[in-house]
MARDO-435497 format. One record per atom (N, C-alpha, C): y, x, z; residue in three letters. Coordinates in pm, whole numbers, padded with zeros to 5 digits, always signed. Each point is the difference from the previous one (the first is absolute). Layout:
REM MARDO-435497
YXZALA;...
***
This chain:
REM MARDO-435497
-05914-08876+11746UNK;-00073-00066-00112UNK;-00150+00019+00010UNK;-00052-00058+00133UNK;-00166+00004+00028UNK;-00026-00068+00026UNK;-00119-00049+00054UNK;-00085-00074+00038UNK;+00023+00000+00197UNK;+00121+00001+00022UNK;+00016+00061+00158UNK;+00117-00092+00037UNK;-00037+00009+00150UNK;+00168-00103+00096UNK;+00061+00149+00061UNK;+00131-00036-00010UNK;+00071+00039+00038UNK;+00132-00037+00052UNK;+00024+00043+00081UNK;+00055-00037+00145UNK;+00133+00039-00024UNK;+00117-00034+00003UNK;+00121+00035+00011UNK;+00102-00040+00066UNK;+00056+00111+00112UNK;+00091-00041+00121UNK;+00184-00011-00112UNK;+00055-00087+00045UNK;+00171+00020-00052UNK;+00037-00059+00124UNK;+00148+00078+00027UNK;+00098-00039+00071UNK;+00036-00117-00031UNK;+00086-00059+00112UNK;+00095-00146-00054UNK;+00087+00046-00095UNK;+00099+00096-00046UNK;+00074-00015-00091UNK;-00043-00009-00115UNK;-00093+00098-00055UNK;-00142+00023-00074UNK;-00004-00101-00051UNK;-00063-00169+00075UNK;-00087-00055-00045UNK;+00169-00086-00053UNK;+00083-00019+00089UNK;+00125-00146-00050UNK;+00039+00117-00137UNK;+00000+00116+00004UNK;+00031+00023-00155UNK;-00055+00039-00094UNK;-00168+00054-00001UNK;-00090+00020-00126UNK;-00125-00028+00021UNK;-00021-00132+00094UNK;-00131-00049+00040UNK;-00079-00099-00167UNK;+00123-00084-00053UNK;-00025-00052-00089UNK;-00040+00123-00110UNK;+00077+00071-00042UNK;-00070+00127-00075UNK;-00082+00047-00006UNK;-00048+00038+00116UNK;-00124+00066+00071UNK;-00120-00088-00017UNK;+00006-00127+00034UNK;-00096-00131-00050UNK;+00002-00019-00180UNK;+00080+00021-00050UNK;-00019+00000-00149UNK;-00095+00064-00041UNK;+00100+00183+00066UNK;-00110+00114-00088UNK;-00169+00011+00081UNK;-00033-00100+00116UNK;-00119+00054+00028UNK;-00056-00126-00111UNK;+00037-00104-00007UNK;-00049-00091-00098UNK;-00081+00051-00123UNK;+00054+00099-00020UNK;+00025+00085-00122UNK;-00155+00057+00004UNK;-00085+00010+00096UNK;-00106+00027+00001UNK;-00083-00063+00119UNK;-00096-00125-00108UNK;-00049-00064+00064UNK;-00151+00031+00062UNK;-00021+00116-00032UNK;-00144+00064+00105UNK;+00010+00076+00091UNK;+00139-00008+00038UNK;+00026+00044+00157UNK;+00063-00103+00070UNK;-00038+00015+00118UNK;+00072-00109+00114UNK;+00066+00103+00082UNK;+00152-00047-00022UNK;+00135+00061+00045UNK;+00057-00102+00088UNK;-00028+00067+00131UNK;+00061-00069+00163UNK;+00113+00033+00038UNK;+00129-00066+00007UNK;+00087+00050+00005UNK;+00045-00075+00164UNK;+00013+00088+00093UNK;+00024-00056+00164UNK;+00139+00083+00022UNK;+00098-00111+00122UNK;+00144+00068-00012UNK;-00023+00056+00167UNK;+00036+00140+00034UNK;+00058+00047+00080UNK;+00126-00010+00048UNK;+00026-00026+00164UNK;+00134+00025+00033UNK;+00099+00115-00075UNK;-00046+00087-00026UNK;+00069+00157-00003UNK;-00108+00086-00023UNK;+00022+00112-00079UNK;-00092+00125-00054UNK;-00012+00022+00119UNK;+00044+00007+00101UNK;-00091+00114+00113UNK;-00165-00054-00003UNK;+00006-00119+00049UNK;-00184-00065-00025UNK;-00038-00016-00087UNK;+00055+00006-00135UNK;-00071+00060-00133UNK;-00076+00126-00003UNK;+00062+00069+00040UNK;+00021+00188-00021UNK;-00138-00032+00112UNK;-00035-00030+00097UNK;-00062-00052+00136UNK;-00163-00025-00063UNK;+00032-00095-00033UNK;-00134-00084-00057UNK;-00020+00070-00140UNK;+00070+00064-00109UNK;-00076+00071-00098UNK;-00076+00116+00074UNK;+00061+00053+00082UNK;-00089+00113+00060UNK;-00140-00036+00071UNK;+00029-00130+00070UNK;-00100-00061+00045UNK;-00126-00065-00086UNK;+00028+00033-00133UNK;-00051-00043-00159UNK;-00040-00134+00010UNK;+00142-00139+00059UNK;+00020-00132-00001UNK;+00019-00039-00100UNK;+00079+00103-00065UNK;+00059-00035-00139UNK;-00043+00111-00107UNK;-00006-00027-00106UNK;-00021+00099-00108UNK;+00148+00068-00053UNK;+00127-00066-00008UNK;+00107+00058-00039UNK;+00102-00140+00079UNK;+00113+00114+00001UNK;+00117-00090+00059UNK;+00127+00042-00093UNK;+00117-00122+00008UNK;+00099+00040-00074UNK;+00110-00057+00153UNK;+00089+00069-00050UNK;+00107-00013+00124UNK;+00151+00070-00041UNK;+00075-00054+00108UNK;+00143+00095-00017UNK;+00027+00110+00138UNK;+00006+00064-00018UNK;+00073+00087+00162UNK;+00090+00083-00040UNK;+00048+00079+00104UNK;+00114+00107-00021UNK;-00063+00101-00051UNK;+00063+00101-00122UNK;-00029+00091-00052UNK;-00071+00099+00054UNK;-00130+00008-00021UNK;-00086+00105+00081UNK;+00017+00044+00148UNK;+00045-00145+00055UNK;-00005-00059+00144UNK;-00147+00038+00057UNK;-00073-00062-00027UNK;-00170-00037+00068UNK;-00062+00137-00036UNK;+00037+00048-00118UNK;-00079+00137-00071UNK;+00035+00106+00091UNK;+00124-00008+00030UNK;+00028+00147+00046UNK;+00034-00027+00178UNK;-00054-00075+00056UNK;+00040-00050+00147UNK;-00150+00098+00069UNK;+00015+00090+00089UNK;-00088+00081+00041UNK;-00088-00078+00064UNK;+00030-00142+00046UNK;-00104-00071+00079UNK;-00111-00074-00130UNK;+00030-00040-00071UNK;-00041-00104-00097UNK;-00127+00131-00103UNK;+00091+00124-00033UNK;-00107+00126-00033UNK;-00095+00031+00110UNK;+00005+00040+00090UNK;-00076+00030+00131UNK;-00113-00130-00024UNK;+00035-00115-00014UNK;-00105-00121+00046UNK;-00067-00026-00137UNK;+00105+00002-00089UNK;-00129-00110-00164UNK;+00011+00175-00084UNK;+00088+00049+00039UNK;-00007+00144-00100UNK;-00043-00034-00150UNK;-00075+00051-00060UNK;+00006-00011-00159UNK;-00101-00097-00051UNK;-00031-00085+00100UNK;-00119-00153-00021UNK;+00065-00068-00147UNK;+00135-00039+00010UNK;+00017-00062-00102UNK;+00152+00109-00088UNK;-00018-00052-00119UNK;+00093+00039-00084UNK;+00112-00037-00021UNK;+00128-00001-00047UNK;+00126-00095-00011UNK;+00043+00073-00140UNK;+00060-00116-00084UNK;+00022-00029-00153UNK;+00090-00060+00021UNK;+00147+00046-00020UNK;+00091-00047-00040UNK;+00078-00077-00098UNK;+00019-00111+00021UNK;+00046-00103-00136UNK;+00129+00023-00045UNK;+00061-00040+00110UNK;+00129+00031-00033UNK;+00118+00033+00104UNK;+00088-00011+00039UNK;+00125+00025+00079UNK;+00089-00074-00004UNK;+00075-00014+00082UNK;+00088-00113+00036UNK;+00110+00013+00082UNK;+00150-00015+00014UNK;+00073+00080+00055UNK;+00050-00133+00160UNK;+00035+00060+00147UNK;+00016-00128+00051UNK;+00150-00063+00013UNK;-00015-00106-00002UNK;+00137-00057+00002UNK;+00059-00033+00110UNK;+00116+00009+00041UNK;+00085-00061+00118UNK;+00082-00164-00039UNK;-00007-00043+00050UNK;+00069-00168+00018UNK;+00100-00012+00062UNK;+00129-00010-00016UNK;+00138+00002+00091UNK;+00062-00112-00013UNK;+00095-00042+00080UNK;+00084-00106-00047UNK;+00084+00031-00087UNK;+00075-00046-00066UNK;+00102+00025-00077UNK;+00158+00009+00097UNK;-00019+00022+00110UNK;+00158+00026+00111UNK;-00038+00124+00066UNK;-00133+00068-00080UNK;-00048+00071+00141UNK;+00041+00176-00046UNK;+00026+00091+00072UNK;+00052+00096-00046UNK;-00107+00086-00096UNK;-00091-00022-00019UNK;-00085+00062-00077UNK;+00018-00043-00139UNK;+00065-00169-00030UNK;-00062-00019-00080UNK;+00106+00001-00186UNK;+00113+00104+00009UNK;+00034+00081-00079UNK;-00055+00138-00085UNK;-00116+00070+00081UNK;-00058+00045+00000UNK;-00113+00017-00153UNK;-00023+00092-00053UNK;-00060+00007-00161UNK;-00166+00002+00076UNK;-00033+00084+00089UNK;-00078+00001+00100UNK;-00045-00017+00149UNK;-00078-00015+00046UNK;-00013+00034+00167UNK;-00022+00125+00050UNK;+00041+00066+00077UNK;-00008+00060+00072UNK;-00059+00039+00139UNK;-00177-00035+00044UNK;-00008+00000+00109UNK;+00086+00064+00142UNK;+00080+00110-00067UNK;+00029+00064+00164UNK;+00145-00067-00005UNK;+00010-00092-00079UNK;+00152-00057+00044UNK;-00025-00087+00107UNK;-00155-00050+00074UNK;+00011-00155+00073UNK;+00019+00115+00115UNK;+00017+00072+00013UNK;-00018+00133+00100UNK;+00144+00063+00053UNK;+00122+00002-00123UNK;+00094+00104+00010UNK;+00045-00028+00114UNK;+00080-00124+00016UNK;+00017-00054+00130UNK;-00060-00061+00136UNK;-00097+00021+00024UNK;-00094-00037+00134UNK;+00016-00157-00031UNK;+00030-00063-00141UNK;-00030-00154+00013UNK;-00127-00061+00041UNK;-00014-00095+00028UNK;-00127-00072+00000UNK;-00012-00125-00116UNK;-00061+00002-00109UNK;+00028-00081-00084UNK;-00096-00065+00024UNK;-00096-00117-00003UNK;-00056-00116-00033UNK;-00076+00051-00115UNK;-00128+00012+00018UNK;-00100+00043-00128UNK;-00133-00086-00063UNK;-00014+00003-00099UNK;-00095-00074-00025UNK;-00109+00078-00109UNK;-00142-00027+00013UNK;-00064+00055-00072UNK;-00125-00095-00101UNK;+00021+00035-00151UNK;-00117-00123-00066UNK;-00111+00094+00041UNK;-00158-00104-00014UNK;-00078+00035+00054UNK;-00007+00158+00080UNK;+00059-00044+00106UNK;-00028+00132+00110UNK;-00057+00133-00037UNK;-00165-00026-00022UNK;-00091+00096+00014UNK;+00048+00094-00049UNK;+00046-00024-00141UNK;-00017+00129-00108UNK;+00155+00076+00000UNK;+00081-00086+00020UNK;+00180+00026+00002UNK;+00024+00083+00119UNK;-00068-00099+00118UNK;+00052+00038+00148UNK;-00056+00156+00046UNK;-00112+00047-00076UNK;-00092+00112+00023UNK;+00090+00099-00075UNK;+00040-00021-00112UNK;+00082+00086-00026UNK;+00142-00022+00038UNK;+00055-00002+00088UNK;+00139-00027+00021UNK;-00056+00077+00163UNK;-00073-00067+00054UNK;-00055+00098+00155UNK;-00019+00101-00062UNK;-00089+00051-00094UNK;-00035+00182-00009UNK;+00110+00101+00002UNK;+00130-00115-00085UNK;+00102+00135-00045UNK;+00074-00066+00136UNK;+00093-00071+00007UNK;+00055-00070+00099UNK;-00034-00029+00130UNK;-00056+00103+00135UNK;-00050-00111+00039UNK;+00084-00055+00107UNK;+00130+00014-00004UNK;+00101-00152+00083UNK;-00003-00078-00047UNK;-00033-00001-00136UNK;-00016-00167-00059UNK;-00105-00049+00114UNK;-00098+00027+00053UNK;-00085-00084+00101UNK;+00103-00102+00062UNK;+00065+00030+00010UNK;+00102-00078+00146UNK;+00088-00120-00065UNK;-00030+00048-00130UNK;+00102-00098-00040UNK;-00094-00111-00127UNK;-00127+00009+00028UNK;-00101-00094-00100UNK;+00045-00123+00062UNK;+00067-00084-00023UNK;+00021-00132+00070UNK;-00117-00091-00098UNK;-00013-00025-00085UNK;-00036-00109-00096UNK;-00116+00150-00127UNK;-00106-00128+00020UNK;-00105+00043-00126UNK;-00063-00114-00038UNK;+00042-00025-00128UNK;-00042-00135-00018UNK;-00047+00065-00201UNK;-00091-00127-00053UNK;+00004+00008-00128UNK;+00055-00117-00065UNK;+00075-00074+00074UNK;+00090-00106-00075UNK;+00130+00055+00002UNK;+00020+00003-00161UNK;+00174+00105-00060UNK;+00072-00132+00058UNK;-00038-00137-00006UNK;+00102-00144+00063UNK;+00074+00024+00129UNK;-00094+00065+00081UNK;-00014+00046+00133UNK;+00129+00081+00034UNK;-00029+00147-00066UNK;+00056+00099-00027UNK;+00131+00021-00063UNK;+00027-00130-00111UNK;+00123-00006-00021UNK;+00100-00094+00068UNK;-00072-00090+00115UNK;+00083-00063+00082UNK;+00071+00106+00127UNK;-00126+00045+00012UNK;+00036+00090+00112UNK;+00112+00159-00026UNK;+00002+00022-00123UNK;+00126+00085-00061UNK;+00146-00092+00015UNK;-00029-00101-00023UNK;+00104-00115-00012UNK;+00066-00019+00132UNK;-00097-00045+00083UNK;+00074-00051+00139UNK;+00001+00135+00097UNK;-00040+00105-00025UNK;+00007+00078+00135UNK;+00044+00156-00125UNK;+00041-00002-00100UNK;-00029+00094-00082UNK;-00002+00147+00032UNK;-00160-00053-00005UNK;-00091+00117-00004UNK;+00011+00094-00109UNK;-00126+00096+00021UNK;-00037+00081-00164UNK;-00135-00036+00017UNK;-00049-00047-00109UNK;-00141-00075-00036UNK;-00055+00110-00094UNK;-00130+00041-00019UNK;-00060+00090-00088UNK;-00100-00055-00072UNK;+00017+00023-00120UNK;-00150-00093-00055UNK;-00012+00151-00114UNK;-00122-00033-00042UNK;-00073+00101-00099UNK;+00041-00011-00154UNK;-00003+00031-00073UNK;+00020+00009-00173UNK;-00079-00091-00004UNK;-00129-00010-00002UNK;-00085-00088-00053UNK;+00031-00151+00067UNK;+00009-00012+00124UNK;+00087-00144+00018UNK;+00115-00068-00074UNK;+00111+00115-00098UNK;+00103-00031+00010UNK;-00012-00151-00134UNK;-00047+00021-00047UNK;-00060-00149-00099UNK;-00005-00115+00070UNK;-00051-00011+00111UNK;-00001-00110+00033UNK;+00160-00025+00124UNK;+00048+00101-00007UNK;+00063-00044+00088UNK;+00128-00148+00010UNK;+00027-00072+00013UNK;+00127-00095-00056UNK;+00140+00001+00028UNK;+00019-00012-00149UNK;+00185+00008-00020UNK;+00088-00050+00142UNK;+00127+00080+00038UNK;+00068-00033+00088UNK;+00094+00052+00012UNK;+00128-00066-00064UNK;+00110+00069-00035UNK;+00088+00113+00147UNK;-00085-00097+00113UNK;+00073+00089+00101UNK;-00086+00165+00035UNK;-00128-00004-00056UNK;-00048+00108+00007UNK;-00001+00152-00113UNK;+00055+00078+00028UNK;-00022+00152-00048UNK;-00102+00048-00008UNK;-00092+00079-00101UNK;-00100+00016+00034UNK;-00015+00189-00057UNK;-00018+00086+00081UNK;-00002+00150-00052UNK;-00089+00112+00037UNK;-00023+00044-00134UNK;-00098+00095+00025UNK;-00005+00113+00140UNK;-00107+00013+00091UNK;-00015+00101+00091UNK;-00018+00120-00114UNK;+00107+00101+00090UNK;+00015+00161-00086UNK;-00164+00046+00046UNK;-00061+00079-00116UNK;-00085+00087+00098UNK;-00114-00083+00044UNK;-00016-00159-00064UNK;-00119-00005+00058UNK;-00110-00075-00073UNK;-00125-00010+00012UNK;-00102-00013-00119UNK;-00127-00086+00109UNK;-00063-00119-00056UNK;-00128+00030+00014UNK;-00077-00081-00120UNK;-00149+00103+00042UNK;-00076-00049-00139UNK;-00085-00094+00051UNK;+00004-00068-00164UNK;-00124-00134-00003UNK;-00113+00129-00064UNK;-00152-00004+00072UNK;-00115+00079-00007UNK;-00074-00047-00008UNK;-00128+00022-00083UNK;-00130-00041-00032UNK;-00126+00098+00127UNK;-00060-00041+00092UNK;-00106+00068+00088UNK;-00115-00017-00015UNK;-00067+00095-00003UNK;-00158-00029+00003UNK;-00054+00116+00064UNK;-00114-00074+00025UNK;-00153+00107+00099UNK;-00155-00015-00043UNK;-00040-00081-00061UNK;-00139-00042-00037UNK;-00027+00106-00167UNK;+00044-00093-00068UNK;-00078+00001-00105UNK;+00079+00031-00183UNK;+00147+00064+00097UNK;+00121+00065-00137UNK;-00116+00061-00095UNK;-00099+00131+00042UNK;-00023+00097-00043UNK;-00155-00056-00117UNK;-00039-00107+00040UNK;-00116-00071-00108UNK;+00076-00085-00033UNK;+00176+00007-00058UNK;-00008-00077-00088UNK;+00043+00048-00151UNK;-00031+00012-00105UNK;+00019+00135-00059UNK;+00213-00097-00102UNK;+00005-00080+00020UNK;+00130-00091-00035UNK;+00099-00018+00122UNK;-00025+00052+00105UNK;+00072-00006+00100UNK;+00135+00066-00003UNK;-00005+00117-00064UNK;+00146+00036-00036UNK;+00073-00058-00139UNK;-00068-00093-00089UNK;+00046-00110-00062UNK;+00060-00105+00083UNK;-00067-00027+00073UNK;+00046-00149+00091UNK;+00087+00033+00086UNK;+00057+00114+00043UNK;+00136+00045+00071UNK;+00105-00030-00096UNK;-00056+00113-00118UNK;+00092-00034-00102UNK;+00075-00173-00028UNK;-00111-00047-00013UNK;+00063-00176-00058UNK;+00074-00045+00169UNK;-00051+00050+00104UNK;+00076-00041+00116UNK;+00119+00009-00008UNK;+00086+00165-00038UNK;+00081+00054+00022UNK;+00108-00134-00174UNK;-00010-00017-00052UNK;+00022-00060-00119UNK;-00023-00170+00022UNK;-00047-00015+00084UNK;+00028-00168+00055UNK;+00059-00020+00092UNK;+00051+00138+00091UNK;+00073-00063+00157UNK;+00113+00113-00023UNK;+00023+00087-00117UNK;+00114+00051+00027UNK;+00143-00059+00012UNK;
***
């Protein structure tokens, strides 16, 4: 609420689900100019706030994925801050013939018990696939498909049935399909986060405006 531009990086999921929001509430104050530019994926968010491209970024990744990865501390270390909005649990996509899909939950170490090779799919890669390599990492071998079309993703459960993963915050848009199951991953989380590096600390409403964040995108 100044007389100032400001620059703001969002992911693609970000923008297809609280870009319109985000354009409301900067509306909301018309003596700032609020830039809102979409990144592939938080990694070149997290990248360019440090690089002070951007004044704040909002994004999704795996639960204190990027924060606590010894390479990512070593290189941007405590340049920028992370503000957590909210949490989100991930989902698995099965067919409805497929042995999982009785199941109240998923179970990652079940694609495992038997040395199967199942057919995998991941919604937007970056943020899913990073956490599924950190804890998992034979899932590498078996990333067949990363796509951000759920159309995509639910054909490909269909004809080759796979296990497809999409995020909590996707699951809204995803579309009805009586042949698809859809169940919570046990055990797993990632957060939608608010980032910044410039100019959090001169703003004396800045921990107001998290606040109304956390209360428009929960």
């Amino acid at each position: 609420p100044s007389q100032q531009t400001y620059a703001v990086a969002i992911d693609p999921l970000c923008s297809r689900l609280f870009l319109p929001t985000l354009l409301q509430l900067a509306s909301q104050y018309p003596e700032a100019a609020v830039q809102f530019l979409e990144e592939s994926h938080s990694v070149p968010i997290f990248q360019k706030i440090t690089a002070r491209q951007y004044d704040f970024g909002l994004a999704i990744f795996a639960d204190d994925y990027l924060q606590n990865d010894p390479h990512y501390q070593k290189q941007y270390g405590r340049t920028f801050l992370t503000y957590p909005l909210a949490q989100n649990c991930l989902y698995a996509l099965v067919h409805k013939d497929s042995p999982f899909a009785g199941q109240e939950d998923f179970d990652l170490e079940q694609l495992f018990l038997d040395n199967a090779r199942y057919p995998l799919a991941f919604d937007l890669g970056n943020r899913i696939y990073s956490f599924f390599a950190e804890n998992i990492p034979a899932l590498k071998l078996n990333a067949v498909l990363k796509t951000s079309n759920l159309q995509a993703q639910i054909a490909y459960v269909k004809n080759s049935h796979a296990v497809s993963f999409i995020d909590g915050f996707s699951l809204a848009l995803l579309p009805a399909d009586e042949e698809i199951i859809c169940l919570p991953v046990r055990d797993s989380r990632l957060t939608l986060a608010a980032f910044s590096a410039l100019r959090w600390h001169s703003l004396p409403q800045f921990q107001a405006m998290l606040q109304k964040f956390q209360k428009l995108l929960a």
